[in-house]
C-alpha positions as a Markdown table, in Angstrom:
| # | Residue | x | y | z |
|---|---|---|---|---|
| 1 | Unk | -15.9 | 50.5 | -58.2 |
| 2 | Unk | -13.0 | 48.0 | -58.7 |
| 3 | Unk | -10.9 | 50.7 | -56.9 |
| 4 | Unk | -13.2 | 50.3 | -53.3 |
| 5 | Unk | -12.6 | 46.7 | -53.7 |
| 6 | Unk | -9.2 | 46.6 | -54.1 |
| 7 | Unk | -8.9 | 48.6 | -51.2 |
| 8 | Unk | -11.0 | 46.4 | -49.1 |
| 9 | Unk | -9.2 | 43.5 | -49.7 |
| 10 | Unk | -5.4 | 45.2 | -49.2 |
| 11 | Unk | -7.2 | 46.1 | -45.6 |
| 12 | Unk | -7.8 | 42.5 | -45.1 |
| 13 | Unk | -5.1 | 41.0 | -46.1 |
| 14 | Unk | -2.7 | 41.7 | -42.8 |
| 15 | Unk | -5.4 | 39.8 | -41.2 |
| 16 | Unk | -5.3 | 37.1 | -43.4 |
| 17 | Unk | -1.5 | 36.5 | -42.7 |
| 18 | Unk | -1.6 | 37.1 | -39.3 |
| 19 | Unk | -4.7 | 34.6 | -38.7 |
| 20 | Unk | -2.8 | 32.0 | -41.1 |
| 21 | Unk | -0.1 | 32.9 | -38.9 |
| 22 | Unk | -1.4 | 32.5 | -35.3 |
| 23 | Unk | -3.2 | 29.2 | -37.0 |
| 24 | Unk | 0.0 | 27.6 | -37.9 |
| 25 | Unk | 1.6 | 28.2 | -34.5 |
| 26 | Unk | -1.2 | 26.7 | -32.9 |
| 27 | Unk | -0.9 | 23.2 | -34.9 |
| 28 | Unk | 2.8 | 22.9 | -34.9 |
| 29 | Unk | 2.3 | 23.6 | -31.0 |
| 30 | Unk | -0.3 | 21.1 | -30.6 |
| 31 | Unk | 2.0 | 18.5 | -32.9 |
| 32 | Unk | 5.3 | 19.4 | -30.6 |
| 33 | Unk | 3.6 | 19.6 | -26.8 |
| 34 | Unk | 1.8 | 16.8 | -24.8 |
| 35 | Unk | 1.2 | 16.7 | -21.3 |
| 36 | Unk | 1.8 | 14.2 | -18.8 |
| 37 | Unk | -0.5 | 14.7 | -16.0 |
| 38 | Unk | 0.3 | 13.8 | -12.0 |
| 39 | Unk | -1.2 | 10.1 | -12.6 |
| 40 | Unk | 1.4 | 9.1 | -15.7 |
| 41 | Unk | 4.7 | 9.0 | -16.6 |
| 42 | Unk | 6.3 | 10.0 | -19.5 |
| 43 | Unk | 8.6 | 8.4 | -21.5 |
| 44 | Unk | 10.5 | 10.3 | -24.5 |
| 45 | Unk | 12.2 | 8.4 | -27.0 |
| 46 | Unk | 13.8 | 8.9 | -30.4 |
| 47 | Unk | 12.2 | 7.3 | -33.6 |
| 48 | Unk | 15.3 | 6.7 | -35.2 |
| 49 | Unk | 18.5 | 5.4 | -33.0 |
| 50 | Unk | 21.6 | 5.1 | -34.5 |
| 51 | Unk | 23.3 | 4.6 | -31.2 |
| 52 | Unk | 23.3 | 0.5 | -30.4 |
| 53 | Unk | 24.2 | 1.4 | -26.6 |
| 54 | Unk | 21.0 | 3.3 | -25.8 |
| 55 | Unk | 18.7 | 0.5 | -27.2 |
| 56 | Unk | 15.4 | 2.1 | -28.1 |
| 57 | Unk | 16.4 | 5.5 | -28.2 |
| 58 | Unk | 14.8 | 6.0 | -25.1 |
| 59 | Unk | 16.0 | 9.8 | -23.2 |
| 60 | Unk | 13.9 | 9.3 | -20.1 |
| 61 | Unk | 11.3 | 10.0 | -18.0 |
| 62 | Unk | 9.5 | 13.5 | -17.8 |
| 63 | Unk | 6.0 | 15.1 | -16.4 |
| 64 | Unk | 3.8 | 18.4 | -16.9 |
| 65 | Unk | 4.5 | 20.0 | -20.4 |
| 66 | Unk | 6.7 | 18.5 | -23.0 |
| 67 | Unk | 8.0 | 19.8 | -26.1 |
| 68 | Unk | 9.6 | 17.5 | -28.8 |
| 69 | Unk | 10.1 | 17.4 | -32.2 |
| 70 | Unk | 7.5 | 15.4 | -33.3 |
| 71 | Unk | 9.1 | 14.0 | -36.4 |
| 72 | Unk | 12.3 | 12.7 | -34.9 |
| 73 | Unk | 11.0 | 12.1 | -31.5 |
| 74 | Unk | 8.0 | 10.8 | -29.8 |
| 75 | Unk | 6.4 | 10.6 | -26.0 |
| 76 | Unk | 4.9 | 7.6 | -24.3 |
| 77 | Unk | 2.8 | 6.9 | -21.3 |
| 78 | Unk | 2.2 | 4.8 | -18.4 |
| 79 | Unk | -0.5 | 5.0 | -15.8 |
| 80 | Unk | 1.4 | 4.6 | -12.2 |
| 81 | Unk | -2.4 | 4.7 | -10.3 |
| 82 | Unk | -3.4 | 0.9 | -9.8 |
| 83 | Unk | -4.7 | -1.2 | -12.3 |
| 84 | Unk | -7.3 | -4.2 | -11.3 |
| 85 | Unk | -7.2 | -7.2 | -14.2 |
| 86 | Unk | -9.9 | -10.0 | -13.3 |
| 87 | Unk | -8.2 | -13.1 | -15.7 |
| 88 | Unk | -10.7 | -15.5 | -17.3 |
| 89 | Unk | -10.2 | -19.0 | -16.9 |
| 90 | Unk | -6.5 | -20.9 | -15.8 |
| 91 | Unk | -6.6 | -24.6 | -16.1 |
| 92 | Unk | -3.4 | -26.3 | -14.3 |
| 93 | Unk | -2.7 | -29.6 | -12.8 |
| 94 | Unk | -1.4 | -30.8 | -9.6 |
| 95 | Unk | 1.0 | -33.6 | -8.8 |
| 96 | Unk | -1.4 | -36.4 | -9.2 |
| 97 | Unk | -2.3 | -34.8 | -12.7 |
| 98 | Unk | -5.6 | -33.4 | -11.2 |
| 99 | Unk | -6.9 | -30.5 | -13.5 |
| 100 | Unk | -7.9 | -27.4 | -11.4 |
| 101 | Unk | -9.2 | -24.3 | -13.0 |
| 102 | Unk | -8.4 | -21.2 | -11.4 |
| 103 | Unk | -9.6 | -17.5 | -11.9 |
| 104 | Unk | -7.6 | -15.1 | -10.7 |
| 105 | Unk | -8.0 | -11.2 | -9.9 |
| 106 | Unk | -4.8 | -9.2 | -9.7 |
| 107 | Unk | -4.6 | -5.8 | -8.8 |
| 108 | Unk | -0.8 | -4.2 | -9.6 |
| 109 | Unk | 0.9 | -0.4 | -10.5 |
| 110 | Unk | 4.0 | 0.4 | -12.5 |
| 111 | Unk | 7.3 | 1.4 | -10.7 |
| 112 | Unk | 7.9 | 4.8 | -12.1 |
| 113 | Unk | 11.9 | 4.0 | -12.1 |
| 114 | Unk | 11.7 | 1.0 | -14.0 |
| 115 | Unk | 9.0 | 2.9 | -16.4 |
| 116 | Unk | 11.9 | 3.3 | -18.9 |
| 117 | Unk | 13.0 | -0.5 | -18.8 |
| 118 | Unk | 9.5 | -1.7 | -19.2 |
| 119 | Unk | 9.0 | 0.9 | -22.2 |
| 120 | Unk | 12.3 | -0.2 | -23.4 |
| 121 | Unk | 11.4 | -4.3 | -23.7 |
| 122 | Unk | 8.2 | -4.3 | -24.3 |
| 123 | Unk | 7.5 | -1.5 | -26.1 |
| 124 | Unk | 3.2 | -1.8 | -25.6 |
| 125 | Unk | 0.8 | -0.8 | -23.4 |
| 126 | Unk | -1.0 | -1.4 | -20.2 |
| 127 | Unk | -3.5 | -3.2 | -22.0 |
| 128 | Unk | -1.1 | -5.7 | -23.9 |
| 129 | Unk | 0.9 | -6.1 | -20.9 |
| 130 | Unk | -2.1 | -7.3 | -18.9 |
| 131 | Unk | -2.4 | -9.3 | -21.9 |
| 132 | Unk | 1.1 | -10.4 | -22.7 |
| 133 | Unk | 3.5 | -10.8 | -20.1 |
| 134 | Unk | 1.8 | -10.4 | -16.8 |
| 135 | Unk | -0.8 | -13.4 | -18.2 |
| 136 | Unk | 2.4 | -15.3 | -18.7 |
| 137 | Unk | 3.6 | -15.0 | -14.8 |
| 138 | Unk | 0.3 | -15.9 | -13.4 |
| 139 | Unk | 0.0 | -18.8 | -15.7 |
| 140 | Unk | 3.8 | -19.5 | -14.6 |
| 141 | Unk | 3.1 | -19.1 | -10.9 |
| 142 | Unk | 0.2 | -21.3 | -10.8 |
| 143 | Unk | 1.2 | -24.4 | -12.7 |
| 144 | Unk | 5.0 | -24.2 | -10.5 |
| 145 | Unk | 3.0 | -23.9 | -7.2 |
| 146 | Unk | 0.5 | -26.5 | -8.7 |
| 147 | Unk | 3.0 | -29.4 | -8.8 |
| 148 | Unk | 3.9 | -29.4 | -5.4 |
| 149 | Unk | 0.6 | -30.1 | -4.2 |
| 150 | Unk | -1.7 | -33.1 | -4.6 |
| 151 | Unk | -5.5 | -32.9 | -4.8 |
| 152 | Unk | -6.3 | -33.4 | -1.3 |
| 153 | Unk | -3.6 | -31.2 | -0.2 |
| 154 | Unk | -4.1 | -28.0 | -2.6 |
| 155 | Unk | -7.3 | -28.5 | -1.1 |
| 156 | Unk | -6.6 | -28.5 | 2.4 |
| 157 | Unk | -4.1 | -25.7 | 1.8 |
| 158 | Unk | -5.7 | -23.3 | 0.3 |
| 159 | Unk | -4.5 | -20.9 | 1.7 |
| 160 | Unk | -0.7 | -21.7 | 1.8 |
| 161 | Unk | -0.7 | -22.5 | -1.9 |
| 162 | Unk | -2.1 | -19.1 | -2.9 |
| 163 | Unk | 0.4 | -17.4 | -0.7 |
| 164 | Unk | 3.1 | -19.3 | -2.6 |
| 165 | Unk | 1.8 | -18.3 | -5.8 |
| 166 | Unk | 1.8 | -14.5 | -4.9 |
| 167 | Unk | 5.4 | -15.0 | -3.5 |
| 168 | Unk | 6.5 | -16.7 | -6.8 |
| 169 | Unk | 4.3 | -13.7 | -8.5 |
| 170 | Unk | 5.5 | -10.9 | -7.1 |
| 171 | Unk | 9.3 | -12.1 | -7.4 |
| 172 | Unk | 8.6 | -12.1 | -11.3 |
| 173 | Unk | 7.0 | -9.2 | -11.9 |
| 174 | Unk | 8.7 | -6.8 | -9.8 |
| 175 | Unk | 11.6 | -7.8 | -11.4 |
| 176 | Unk | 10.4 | -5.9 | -14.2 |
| 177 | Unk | 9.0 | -3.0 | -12.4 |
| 178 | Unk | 5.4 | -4.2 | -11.6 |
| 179 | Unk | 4.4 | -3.9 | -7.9 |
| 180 | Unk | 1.7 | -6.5 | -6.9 |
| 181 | Unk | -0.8 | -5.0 | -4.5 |
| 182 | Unk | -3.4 | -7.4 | -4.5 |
| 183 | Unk | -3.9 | -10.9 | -5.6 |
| 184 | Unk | -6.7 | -13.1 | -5.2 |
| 185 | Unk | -7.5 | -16.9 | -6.8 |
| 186 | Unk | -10.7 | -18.7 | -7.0 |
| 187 | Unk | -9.9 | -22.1 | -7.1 |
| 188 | Unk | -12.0 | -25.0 | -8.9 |
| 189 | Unk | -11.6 | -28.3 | -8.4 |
| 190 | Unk | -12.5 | -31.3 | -10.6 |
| 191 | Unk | -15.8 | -32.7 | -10.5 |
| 192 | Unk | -14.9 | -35.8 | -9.5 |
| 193 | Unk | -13.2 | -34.8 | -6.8 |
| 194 | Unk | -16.3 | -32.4 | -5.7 |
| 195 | Unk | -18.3 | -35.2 | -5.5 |
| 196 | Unk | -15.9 | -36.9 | -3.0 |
| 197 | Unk | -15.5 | -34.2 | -1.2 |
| 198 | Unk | -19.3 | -33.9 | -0.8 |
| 199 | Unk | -19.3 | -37.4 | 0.1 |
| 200 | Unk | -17.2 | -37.0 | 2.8 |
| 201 | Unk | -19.1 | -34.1 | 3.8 |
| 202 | Unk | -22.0 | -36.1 | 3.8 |
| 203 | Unk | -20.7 | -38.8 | 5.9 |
| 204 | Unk | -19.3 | -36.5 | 8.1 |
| 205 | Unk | -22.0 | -35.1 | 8.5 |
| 206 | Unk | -24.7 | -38.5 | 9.1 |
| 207 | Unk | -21.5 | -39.3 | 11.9 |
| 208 | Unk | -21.7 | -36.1 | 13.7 |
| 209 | Unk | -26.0 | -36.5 | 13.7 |
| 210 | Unk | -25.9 | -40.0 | 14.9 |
| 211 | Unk | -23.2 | -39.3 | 18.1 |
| 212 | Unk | -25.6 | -36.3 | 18.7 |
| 213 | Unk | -28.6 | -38.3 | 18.6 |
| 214 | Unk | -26.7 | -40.7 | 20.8 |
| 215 | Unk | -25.6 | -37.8 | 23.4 |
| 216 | Unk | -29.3 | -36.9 | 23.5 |
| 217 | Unk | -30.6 | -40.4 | 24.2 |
| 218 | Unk | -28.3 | -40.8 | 26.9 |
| 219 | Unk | -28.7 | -37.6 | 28.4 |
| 220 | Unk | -32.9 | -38.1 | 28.1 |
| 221 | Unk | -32.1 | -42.0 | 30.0 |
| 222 | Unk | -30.0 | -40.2 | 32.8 |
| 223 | Unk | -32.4 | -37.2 | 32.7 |
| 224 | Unk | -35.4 | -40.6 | 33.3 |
| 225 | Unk | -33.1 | -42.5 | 35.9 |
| 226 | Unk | -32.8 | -39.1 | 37.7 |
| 227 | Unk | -36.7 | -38.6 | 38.0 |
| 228 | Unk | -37.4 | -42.4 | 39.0 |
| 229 | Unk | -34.4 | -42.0 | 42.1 |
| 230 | Unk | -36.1 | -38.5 | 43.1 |
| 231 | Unk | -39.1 | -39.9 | 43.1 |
| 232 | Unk | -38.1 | -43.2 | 44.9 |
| 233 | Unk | -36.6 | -40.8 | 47.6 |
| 234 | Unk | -39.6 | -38.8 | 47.5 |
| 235 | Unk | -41.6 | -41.8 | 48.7 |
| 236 | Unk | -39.3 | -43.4 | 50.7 |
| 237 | Unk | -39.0 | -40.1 | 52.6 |
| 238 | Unk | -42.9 | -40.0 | 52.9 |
| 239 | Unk | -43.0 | -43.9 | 53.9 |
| 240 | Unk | -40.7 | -42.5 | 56.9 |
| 241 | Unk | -42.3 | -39.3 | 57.7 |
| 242 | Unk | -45.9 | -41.6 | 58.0 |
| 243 | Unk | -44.2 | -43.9 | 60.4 |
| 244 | Unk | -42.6 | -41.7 | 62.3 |
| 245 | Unk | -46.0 | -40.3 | 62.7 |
| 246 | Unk | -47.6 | -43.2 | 63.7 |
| 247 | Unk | -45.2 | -44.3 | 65.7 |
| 248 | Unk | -45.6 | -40.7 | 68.0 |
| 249 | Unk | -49.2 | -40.7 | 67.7 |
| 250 | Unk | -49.3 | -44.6 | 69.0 |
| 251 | Unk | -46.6 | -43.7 | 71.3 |
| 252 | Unk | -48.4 | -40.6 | 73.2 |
| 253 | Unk | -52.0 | -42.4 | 73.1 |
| 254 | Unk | -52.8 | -43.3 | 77.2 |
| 255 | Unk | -55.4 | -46.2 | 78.3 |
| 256 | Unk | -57.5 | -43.7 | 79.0 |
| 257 | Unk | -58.0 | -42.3 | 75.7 |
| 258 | Unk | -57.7 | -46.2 | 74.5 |
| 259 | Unk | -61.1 | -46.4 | 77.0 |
| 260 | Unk | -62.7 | -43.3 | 75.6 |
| 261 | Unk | -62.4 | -43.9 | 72.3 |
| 262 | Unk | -63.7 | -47.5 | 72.7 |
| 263 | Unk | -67.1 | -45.5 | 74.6 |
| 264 | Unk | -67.4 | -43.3 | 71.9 |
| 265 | Unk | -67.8 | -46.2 | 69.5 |
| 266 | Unk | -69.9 | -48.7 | 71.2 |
| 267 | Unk | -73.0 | -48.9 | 69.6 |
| 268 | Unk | -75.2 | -49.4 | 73.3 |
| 269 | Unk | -75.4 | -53.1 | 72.6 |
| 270 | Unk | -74.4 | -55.6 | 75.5 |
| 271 | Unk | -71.7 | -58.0 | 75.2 |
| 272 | Unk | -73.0 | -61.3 | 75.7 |
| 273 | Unk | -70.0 | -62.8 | 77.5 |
| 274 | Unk | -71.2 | -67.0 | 78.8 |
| 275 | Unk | -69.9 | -67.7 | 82.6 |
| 276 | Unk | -69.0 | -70.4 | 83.8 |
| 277 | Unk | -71.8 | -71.5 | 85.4 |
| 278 | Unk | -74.5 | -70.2 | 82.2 |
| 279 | Unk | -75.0 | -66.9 | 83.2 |
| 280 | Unk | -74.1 | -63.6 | 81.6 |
| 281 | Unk | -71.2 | -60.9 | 83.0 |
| 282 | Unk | -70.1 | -57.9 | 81.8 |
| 283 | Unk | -68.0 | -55.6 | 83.3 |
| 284 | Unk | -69.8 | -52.2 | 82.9 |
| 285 | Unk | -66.9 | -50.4 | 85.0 |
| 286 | Unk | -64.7 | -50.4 | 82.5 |
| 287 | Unk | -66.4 | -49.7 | 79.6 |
| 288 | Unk | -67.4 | -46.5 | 81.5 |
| 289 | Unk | -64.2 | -46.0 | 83.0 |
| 290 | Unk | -64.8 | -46.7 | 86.9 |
């Protein structure tokens, strides 16, 4: 019986060392490879640099599979896609020591060339750059672009002052390797100067309503002077029309239709016309026409 067991296990142990083998290549594989996929870069560096010229030990840049000894050396990586950081909060003040708060968004990639400078200085992430240094040349840009402006004129300018903060921003960053592909503010103002702007609004506002109201009243008295002269023509024009009318009829009207008119309205009744003498006269020919 212990014979069939020894030989059992003298079968399995070949097995045994080649699993354990296989096993052991597999970890020191997985502790010496990385890869670097088509959206990074890589950066390998030395732990331990003895030479002071090549400050941080860094060797380069490299993609795809990478092999290194992992206890001498070490690989780092930076995403090169584009990165979008929304900021909380920036409070700055302008020339007349106005305090505007400001909330910017930036959107930004790494330089693969300077990968190895930024690796090399900062030694941190994405994340703590977003945090560290990038924080620091916003804040930078907007309170040096601040001072140039007043309240009433960051206001007005808007628009000019955020493109000088980008120009002042992207001079700084990519500098260090940073390329700024978007960058948008929202700008606060103080409250006190919101209400005087809504004042102004306001009055602007009660202005442009009166001149309208204004406009309209004059336009409705010109719109009423118009009707009365129309209609003053109108009946001037009828006036003339109704003499011109009387004037043809009373014009074309002959004794003779004076004569039969007068017939047709006689009511039968004789004048009584006194003569000189008392009696009575009437002449009958020319009521009747003969």
């Amino acid at each position: 019986m212990e014979f069939g067991l020894k030989s059992v296990d003298q079968r399995w142990r070949p097995l045994v060392v080649i699993g354990g083998a296989i096993l052991f290549v597999m970890i020191f594989f997985a502790m010496c490879c990385t890869v670097v996929d088509s959206g990074e870069v890589g950066i390998r560096f030395h732990k331990w640099s003895l030479n002071e010229q090549d400050y941080g030990g860094v060797e380069g840049t490299c993609k795809g599979w990478v092999f290194y000894n992992p206890v001498t050396t070490s690989v780092f990586t930076y995403p090169t896609f584009t990165q979008r950081k929304q900021y909380e909060t920036f409070s700055v003040n302008a020339k007349d020591a106005s305090l505007f708060e400001m909330d910017p968004t930036i959107a930004y990639r790494i330089n693969p060339d300077k990968a190895c400078d930024i690796f090399t200085k900062y030694r941190v992430g994405v994340k703590e750059l977003e945090e560290g240094y990038i924080r620091t040349c916003i804040y930078e840009a907007y309170r040096t672009c601040a001072n140039q402006y007043t309240s009433d004129s960051l206001m007005s300018n808007r628009a000019n002052f955020e493109r000088d903060v980008r120009a002042r921003l992207e001079k700084s960053l990519m500098a260090e390797g940073f390329l700024v592909e978007e960058f948008t503010s929202k700008i606060t103002p103080p409250s006190s100067l919101l209400s005087m702007i809504d004042a102004k609004n306001t009055a602007i506002q009660s202005a442009l309503k009166a001149e309208n109201e204004v406009k309209e009243a004059e336009a409705n008295a010109k719109i009423a002077v118009a009707k009365a002269e129309g209609n003053a023509k109108a009946m001037k024009i009828k006036a003339d029309a109704e003499a011109y009318y009387n004037r043809t009829i009373a014009a074309s009207l002959s004794p003779m239709i004076v004569q039969e008119d007068m017939i047709e309205k006689w009511d039968g009744k004789m004048p009584q016309i006194m003569t000189g003498n008392g009696g009575m006269m009437m002449d009958i020919s020319k009521i009747v026409g003969k």
